[in-house]
DRENDO-1510 file (C-alpha; in Angstrom, 1 decimal, always signed):
<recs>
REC; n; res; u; v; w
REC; 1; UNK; +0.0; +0.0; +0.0 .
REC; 2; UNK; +2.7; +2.5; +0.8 .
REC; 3; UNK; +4.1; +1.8; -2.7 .
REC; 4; UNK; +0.5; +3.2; -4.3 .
REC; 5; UNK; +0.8; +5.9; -1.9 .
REC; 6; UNK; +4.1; +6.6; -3.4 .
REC; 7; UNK; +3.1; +6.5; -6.6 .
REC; 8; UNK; +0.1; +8.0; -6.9 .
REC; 9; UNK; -0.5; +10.4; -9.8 .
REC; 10; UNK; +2.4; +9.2; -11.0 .
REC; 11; UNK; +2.9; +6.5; -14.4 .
REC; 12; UNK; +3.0; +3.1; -13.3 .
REC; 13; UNK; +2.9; -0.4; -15.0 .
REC; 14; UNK; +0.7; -3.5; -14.2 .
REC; 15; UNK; +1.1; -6.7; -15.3 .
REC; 16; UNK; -2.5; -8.5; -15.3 .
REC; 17; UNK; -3.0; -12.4; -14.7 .
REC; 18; UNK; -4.0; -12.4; -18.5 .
REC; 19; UNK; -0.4; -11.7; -19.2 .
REC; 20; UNK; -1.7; -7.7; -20.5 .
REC; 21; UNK; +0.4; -4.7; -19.6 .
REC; 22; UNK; -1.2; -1.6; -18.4 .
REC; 23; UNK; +0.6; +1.7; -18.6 .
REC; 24; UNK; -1.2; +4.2; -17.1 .
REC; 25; UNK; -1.4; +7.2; -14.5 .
REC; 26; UNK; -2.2; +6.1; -11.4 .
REC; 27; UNK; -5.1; +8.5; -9.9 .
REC; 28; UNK; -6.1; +6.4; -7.2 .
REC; 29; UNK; -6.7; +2.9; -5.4 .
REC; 30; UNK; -8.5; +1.2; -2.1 .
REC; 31; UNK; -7.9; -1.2; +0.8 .
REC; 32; UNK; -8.5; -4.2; -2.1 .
REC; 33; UNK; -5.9; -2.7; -5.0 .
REC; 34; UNK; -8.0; -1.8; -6.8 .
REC; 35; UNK; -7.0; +0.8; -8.9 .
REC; 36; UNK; -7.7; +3.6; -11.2 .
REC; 37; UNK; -5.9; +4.6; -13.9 .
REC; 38; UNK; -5.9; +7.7; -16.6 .
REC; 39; UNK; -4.2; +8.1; -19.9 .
REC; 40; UNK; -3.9; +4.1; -20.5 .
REC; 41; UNK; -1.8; +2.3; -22.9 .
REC; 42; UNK; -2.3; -1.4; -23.5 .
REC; 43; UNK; +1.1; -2.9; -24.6 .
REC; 44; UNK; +0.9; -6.6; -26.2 .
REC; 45; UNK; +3.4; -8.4; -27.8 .
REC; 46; UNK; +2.7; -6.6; -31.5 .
REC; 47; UNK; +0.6; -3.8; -30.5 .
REC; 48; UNK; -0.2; -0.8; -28.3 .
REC; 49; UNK; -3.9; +0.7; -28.0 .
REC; 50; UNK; -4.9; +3.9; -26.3 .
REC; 51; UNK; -7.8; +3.2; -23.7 .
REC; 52; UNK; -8.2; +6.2; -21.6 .
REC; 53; UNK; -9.9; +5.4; -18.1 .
REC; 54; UNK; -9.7; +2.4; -16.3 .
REC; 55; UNK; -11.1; +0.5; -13.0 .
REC; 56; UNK; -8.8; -2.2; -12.2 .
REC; 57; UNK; -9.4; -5.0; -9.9 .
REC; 58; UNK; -6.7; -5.6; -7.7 .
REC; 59; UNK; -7.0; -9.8; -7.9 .
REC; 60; UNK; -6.0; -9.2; -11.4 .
REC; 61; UNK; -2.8; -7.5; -11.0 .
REC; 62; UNK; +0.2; -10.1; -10.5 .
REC; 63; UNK; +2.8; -6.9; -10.5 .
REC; 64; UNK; +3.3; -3.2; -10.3 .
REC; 65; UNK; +6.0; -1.3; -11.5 .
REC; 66; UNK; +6.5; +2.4; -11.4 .
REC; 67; UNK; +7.8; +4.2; -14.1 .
</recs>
């Protein structure tokens, strides 16, 4: 949690269980991790797509990385 804290506001990365990569501005999170994030990117293997907004559940992140 102190990590989110941290970073909030701030670009981050999240690796999801479906092996996705989020890469996003972290604007803000609760007691579960679950997250919100602005100005998303979605970064496969072959492609990147702009999202915008996002709710993320926190049982679907497996790691976070800030940028």
């Amino acid at each position: 949690m102190k990590m989110l804290e941290e970073n909030l506001n701030k670009k981050v990365s999240l690796l999801l269980k479906d092996n996705r990569t989020l890469e996003g501005i972290l604007s803000g999170y609760d007691d579960h991790m679950n997250m919100v994030l602005d100005e998303v990117e979605e970064n496969s293997e072959e492609t990147t797509k702009k999202i915008g907004t996002v709710v993320i559940r926190g049982s679907n992140v497996v790691r976070i990385v800030p940028l």
